[in-house]
N, C-alpha and C positions, 0 to 999 in steps of 0.2 A: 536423421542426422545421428552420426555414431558419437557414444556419451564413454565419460572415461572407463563405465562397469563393465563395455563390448572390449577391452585391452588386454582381460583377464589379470594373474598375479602379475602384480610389478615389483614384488621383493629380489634387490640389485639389479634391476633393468634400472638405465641411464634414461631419463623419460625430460625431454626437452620442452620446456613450455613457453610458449610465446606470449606474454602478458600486456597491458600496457599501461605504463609506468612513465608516461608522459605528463609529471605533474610540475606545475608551478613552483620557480623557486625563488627565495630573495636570496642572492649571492649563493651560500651554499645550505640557505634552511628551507624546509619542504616548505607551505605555506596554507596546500591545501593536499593530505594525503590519502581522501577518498580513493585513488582508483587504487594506492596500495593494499588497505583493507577490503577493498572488493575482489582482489585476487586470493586473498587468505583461505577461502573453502575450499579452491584447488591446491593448493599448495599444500595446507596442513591432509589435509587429502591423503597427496603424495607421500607424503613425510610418514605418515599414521601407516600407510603401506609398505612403508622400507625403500622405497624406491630413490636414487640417485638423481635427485633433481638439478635441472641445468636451467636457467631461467632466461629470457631473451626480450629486452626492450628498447624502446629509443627515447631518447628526451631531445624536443627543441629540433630545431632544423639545420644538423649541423651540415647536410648538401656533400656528403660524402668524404669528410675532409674528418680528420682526428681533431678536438677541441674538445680542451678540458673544461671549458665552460660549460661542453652539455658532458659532462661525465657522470656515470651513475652512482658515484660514489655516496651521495646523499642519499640514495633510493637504496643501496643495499645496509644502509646504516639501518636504518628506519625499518626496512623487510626483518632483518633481524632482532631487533626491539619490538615487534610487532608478533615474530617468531617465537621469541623467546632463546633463541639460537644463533651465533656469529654464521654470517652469510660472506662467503669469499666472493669478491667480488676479480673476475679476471682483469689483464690490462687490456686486451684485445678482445676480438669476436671470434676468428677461426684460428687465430695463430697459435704461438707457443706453448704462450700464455695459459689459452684458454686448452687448451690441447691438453695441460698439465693442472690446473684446477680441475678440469674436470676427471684424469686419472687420480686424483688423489680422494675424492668423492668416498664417503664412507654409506651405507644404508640410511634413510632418513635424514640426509645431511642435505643444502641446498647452495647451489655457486648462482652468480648471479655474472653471464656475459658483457662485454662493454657495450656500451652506447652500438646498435646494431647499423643504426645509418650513420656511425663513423666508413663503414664498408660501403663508398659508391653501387655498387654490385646490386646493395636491396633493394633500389628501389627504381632502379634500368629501367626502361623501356624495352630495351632487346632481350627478349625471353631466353636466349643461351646464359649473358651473361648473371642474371637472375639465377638459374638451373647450376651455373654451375656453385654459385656463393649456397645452394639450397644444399647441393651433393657436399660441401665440406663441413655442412654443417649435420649432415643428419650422418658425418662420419662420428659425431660426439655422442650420439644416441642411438637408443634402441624405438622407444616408439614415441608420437610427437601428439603435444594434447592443446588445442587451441584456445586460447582463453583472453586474446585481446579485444574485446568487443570493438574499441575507439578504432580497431583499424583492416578488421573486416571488410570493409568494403574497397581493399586497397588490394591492388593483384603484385603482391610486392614476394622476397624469395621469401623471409620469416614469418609470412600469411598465407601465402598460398600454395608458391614452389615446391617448398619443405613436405606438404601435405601429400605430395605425388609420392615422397621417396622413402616414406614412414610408413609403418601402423599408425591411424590418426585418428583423433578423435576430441569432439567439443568439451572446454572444463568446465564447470559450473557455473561459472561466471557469463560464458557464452550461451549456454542451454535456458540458463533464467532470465538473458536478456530477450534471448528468440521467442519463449514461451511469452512474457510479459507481454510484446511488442504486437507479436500474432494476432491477441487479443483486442489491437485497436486497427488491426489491419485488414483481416477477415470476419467479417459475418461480427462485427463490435456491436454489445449492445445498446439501443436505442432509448433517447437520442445521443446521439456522438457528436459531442463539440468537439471540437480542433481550435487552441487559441496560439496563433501565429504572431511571431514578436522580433525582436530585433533589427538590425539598423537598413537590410536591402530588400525588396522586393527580391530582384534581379538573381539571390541567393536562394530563392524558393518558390521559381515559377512552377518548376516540376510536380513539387510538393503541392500547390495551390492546383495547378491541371489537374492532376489526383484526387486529391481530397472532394472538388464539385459534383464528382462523380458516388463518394462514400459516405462524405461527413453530411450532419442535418444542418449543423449550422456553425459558419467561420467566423471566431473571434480575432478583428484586424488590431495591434497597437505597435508598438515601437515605432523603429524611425518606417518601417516600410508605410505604415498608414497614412504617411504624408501624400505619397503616390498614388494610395486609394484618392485621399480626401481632394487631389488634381485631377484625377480623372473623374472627379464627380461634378470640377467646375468649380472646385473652391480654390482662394488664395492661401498657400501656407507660409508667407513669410521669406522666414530664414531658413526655415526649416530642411533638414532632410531631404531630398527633391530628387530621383531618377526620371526625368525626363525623357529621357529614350525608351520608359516603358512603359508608357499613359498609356500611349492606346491598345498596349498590350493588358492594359488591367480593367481596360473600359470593359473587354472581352469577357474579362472574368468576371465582371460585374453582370453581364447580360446574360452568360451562362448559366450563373449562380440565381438569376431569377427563373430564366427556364425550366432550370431542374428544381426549382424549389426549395431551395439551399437557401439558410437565413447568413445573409455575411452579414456581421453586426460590423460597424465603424465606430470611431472615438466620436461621440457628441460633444465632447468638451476635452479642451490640452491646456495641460501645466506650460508656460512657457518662460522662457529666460531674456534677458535683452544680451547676454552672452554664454558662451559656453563654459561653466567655470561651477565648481561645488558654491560657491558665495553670490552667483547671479539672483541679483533681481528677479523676484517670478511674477506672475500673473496670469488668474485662470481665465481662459478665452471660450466663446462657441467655439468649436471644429468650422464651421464656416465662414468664420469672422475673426483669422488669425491676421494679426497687425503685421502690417509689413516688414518693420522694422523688430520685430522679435521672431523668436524660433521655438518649438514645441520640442522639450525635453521628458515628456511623459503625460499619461493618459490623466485627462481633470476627474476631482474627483464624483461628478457623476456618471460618465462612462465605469469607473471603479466599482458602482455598486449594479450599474448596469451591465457586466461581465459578469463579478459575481452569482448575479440574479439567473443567469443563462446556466453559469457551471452548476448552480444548485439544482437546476431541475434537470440535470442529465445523469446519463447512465455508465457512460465514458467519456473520457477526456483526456486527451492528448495533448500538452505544452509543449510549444518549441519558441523560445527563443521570448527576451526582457522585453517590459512593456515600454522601459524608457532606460535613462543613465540609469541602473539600478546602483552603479559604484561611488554616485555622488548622494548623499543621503537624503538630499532637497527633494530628487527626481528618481527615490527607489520605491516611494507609494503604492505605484498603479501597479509594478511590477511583483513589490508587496500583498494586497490586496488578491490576485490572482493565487499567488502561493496559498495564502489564509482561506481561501473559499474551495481550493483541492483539499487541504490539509484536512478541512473541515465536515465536505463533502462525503457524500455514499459512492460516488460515484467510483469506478473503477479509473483509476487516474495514473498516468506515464509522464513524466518529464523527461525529455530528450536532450539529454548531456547540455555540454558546452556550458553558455554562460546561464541556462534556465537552471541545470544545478548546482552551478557554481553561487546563484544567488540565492536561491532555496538555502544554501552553508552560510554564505554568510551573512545573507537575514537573520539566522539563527532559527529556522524551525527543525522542527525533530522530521529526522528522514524518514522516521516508522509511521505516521501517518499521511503518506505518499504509497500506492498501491505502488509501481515503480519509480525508480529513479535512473535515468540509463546513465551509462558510463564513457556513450560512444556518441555525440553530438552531430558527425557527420554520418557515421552507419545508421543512427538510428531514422534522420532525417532523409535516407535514401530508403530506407522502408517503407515510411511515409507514402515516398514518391511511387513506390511499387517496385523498385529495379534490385535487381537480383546481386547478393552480394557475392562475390568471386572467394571471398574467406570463409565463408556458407556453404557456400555449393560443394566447393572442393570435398567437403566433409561427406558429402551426401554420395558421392560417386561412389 
């Protein structure tokens, strides 16, 4: 994969970067601005080299349409206080606007594009009309450097297209997510847990096919382990329930004893008599959840019982909360998990979305986490083995 040093000088080369700046907002304040400062080493990068930076994100789903709900005006506030430098932010993506921000671009200065899926065009399915939003855009620049991890695995024109029509090359941010990630992908040192979390099975069949084949042993919690704990023959309640894919996890369970894969389950759930931060709890066996209540998080002896797992491995890879981690009743299990990587030797990856969104605001310090990804879905398609189209492009 070509890194930004294969670009050569980029003193007043117009060098466009695609970031991603898809971060949470309450009305117009940032709330969590991780994935801004993880773009900071390419960027200051850029700037340190004199180069005419053009910056390119999206926020929110705005489906093609102009809305100033998702506009990035928050995100070039903050790039700039971040900076240390006023960041012009265009009003559009390829038009006037941006046409003219970016002529006025001095050495080491940095504009920041509008919202890029305001332009239907990005994210087509018809590869022309994709190609051609890619050709008006790599009219703004000279060479194009990739650096949105979160959406790598999207064949969209400001990930992929753009890379056909540029000098192109991986930013820092993408080179230390690939390198991290590699290492729980191929040849990971043993034993390699994988502790699997969040609300669906159904969202990580792929991942779970994959991993029976890598990992030594699967740690099951969130709302998917309800699924396990029915396909085991137990009753969960109120709980959680995909139904339609029992017997698709009966499978995994059979598989994972023939290869010798340890898949550990919840022995014990936190449970609520409703869905609510004030619910009523009560810790239950995992085989003997009451009808009338629902499992909102792993009990506390499954808690020490994962733990006990990540402490004697060598890698470990998180994807995804053990319970509600945003209701404080039921952010324990999810807790616990955090505190025994944090803690751990182990070489240890959390895979975006809401596994580092709680890792923040649990409050633990991100420097003792070997990675932290920034891409929840790209990372989670690694996982699974599949090739990311944002990746590749770079490699041709």
């Amino acid at each position: 994969m070509k890194n930004i040093e294969s670009l050569g000088d980029l003193r007043g080369k117009r060098v466009l970067v695609r970031s991603d700046f898809n971060v949470p907002l309450d009305g117009d304040r940032i709330t969590d601005d991780g994935r801004i400062k993880a773009a900071l080493p390419t960027l200051q990068h850029l700037v340190k080299a004199g180069a005419k930076v053009v910056v390119m994100a999206h926020l929110g789903r705005p489906k093609g349409q102009v809305n100033p709900e998702y506009s990035l005006a928050p995100v070039a506030k903050r790039l700039g206080e971040l900076l240390g430098a006023p960041v012009s932010l265009a009003k559009d993506t390829v038009g006037e606007d941006a046409k003219r921000v970016v002529s006025e671009l001095e050495d080491g200065q940095v504009a920041l594009l509008e919202n890029i899926r305001f332009d239907p065009r990005e994210t087509s399915k018809d590869e022309a009309e994709r190609q051609e939003l890619a050709s008006e855009l790599a009219e703004l620049a000279d060479v194009y450097v990739s650096d949105g991890f979160g959406v790598v695995h999207r064949k969209q024109a400001s990930v992929y297209d753009i890379a056909k029509k540029l000098p192109s090359a991986a930013g820092y941010l993408v080179e230390k997510e690939i390198k991290s990630l590699s290492r729980v992908t191929e040849n990971p040192e043993r034993p390699y847990t994988v502790v699997l979390g969040g609300s669906k099975v159904s969202d990580k069949l792929g991942v779970i096919a994959n991993l029976l084949s890598k990992a030594d042993r699967l740690l099951i919690g969130g709302g998917m382990a309800y699924t396990f704990l029915a396909a085991k023959g137990y009753t969960v309640g109120q709980s959680l329930l995909e139904e339609d894919q029992i017997e698709i996890v009966k499978g995994y369970l059979e598989k994972a004893a023939e290869n010798g894969v340890e898949l550990v389950l919840p022995i014990d759930i936190l449970t609520a008599d409703r869905f609510a931060a004030d619910a009523t709890t009560k810790v239950v066996a995992a085989d003997a959840i009451p009808d009338d209540l629902m499992g909102l998080d792993i009990g506390p002896a499954t808690r020490e019982l994962f733990a006990s797992k990540i402490a004697t491995s060598k890698t470990v890879a998180w994807n995804g909360p053990m319970g509600v981690f945003e209701f404080d009743a039921f952010a324990g299990g999810t807790r616990a998990v955090a505190k025994a990587l944090s803690e751990g030797d182990a070489f240890s990856v959390v895979g975006g979305g809401d596994s580092a969104a709680a890792v923040r605001l649990l409050g633990f310090d991100e420097n003792t986490f070997s990675h932290i990804s920034t891409g929840g879905g790209a990372s989670l398609e690694l996982l699974e083995g599949k090739t990311l189209p944002g990746i590749a492009v770079l490699e041709d």
